[in-house]
N, C-alpha and C positions, 0 to 999 in steps of 0.2 A: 777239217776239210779244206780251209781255207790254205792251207801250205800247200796241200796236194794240188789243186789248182795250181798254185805257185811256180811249183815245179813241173807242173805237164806244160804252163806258159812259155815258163825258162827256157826248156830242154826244146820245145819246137821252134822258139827263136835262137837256137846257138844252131840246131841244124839248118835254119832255114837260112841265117845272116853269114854263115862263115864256112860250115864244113864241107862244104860240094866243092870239088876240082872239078866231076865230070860231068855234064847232064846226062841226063838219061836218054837214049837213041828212043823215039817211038816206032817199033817197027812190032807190028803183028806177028805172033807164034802159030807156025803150022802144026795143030796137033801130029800128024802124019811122023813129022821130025822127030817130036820129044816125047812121045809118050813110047814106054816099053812096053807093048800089046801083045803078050801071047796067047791069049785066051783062047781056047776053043770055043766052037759056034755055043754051047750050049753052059757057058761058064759066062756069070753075074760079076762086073767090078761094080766094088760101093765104095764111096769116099766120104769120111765124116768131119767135115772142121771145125776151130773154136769159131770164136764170136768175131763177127763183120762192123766193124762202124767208117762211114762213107765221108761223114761228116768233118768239122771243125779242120784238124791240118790235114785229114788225110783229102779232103776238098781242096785245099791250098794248093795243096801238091797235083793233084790232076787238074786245075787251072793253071797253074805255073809251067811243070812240065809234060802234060798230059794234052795241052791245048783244049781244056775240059771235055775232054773225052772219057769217061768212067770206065772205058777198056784197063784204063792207064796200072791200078791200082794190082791188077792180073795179070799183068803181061808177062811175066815172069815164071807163073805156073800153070797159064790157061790152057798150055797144052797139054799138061796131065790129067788136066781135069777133066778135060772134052773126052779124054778115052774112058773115060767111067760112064756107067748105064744111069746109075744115080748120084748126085751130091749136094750134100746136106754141109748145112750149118746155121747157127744161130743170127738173127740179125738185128742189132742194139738199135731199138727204133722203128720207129713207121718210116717207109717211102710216101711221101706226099707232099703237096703244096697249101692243105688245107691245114684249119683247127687254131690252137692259140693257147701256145706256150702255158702250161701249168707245173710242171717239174721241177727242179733245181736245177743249179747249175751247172749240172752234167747233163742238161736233155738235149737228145738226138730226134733230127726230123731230117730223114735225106730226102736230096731233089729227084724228081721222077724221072731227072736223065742216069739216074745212078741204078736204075733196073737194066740199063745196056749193060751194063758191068757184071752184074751176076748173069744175064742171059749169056754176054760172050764169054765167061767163064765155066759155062755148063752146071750151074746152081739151077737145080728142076724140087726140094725139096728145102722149103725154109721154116725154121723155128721162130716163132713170136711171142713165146712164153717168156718174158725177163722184166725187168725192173725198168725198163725204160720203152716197155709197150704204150704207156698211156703219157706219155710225156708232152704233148698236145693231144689230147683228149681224146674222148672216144670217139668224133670226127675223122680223125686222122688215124685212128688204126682203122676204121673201115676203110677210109680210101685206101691204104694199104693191101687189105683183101682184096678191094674190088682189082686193083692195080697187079696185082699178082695173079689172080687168077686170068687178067684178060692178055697176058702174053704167057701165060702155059705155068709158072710155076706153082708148086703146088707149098701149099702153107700147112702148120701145125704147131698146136697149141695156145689156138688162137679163133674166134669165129664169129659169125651174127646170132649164131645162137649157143645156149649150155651144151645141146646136144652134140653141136655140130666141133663146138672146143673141147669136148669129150670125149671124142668119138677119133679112133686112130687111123690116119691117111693113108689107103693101100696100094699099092703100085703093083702089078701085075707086069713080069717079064719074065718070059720062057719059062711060061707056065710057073713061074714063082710068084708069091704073093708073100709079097715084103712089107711091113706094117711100120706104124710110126707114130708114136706120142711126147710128148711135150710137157710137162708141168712147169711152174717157179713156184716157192712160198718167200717171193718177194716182193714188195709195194703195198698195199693197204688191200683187205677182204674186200672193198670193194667195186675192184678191177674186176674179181670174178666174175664168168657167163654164167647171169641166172634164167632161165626158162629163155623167154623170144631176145632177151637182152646180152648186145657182144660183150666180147670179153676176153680174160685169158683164163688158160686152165692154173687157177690156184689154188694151193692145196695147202696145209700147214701140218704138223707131226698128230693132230686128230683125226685129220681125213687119208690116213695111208690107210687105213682100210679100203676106204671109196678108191684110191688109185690100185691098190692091188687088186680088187675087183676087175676096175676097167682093162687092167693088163692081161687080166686071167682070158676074161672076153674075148680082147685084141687076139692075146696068142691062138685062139682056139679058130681064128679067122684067117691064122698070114701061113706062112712056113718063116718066115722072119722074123722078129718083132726086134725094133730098135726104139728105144726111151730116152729124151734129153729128158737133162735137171740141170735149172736154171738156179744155183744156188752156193753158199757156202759163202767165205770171208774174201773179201777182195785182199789182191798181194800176199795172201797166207801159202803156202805150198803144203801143208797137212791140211786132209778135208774134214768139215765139222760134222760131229756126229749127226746131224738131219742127213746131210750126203752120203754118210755111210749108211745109217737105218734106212734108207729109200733106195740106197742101187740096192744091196744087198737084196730087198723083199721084192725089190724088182725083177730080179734075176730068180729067185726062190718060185715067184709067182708064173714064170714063164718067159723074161725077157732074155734075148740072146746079148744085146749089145747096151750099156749107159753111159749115151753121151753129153759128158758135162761142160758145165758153161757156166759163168761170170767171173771166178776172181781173177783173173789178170793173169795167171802163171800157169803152167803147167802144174797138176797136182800127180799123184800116182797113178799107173795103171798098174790092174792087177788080173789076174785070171780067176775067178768065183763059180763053184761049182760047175755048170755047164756052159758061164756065158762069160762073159768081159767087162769089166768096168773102168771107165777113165775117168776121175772124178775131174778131173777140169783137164781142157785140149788147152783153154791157154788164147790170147790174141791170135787170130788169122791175120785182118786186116783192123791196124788199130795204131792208134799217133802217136800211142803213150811212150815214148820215148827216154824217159826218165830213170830208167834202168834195162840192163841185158833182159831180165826176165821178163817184162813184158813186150820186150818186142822176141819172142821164140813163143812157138806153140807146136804141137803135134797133130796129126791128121792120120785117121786110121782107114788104112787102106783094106776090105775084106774082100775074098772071093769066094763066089757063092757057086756052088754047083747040084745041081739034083734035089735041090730044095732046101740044101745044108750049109755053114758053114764051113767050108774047106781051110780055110789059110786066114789069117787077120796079121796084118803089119803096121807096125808104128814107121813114122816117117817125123824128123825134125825137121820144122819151119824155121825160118829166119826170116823178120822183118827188115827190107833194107830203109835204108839211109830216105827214101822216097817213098815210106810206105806199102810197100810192093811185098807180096809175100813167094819167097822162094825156099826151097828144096835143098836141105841141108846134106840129105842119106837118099 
């Protein structure tokens, strides 16, 4: 572990000490401009992305040239984002000022000015199911709940109680009801929500019964159903069999969409019986800079009409030189 370190130090002191010719302009995106909206009134855009982290250089970087504005980080694709009804993605960490450090040396705790950064980039649906929910303690993933819910976004796979990290987050638009769960079987059994006690929804390859249940419930409740999994090998680009035994039963069970999340890279996407699986989107927003593959990731673009899937599109990310994630297709 210790080399990996190494090289995440390395790579963000060679871009930070020598490779910039140009800084970066901060100038605010008009969605109006750069989003391609054709939507008819009664047609649903969704946007699904990898994994978010706010923190260590990508904090550098919107202090240095962002003037610590946490806009900074988005500027590049906040206008496509804002044309979508819903966007979703994973996010490495608690938002908070509270708790005390108990993780490793990969733990994430963003500052609470880094909720202006997903608000201005139109993130209304966040995952908190992953390996680095508890990284200052169970303190600081509530303040994270509390903190998300009191500027409107909505969280999953994550809660104050079993029920409530159990239980899938519905969204209602034009007359659709779009549903949304979360697992990891990452970090120690016990992270998990038991009874009044927070937590995240953790699961391991004995409880995909217990999730296929929940899903079965979920679907019978949305016209939607989307499912992250927090899981699989970091830097690996083949997913481990947990990731395929869990999208698979996933989709078997009734889910439409499995969006994955942690290792670092893009994994396959694949079409499965009725629904879609991506076993890893791969980096959104993320430092790692230490190879091509972790700074690219994917975002699935779907359009909903009549209560159904109509169209689902892959889109390549590229993270630039300043952390910034932009639109490659």
């Amino acid at each position: 572990m210790k080399w990996i370190l190494a090289i995440i130090v390395l790579g963000t002191i060679l871009f930070i000490g020598g490779s910039f010719f140009i800084e970066p302009e901060f100038v605010e995106v008009n969605p109006q401009q750069t989003v391609e909206n054709n939507l008819q009134p009664e047609q649903i855009r969704m946007v699904l992305a990898g994994d978010i982290m706010l923190e260590r250089g990508v904090e550098y970087m919107v202090e240095k040239y962002g003037s610590g504005d946490f806009k900074f980080p988005f500027l590049k694709i906040a206008g496509y984002l804002k044309g979508a009804d819903i966007v979703f993605a994973n996010l490495e960490g608690p938002i908070s000022d509270k708790g005390i450090k108990v993780g490793s040396i990969y733990s994430f705790r963003h500052k609470p000015e880094s909720m202006e950064g997903l608000n201005y980039a139109g993130f209304n649906v966040i995952s908190l199911a992953n390996n680095h929910a508890f990284d200052y303690g169970r303190e600081a993933l509530e303040d994270c709940l509390t903190r998300l819910s009191n500027v409107g976004i909505d969280y999953v796979g994550a809660g104050f109680s079993e029920d409530e990290t159990y239980s899938p987050l519905i969204k209602e638009i034009k007359d659709t009801k779009i549903g949304f769960l979360a697992y990891t079987n990452l970090g120690p059994e016990t992270w998990k929500a038991r009874g009044d006690n927070s937590g995240i929804a953790w699961i391991d390859g004995s409880e995909l019964s217990r999730a296929k249940l929940e899903i079965e419930e979920a679907k019978s409740e949305v016209d939607i159903l989307i499912v992250s999994l927090h899981a699989g090998e970091e830097y690996q680009e083949t997913p481990a069999q947990f990731q395929v035994d869990f999208a698979k039963m996933a989709i078997d069970a009734g889910a439409d969409i499995i969006a994955g999340h942690h290792p670092h890279v893009v994994q396959p996407f694949e079409k499965y019986q009725q629904g879609y699986i991506a076993y890893s989107l791969g980096n959104f927003i993320f430092d790692q800079s230490f190879s091509e593959e972790t700074m690219e990731s994917q975002i699935i673009e779907v359009l909903i009409e009549g209560g159904k899937i109509k169209k689902v599109n892959l889109k390549e990310i590229k993270i630039n030189n300043f952390f910034q994630a932009e639109i490659e297709n």
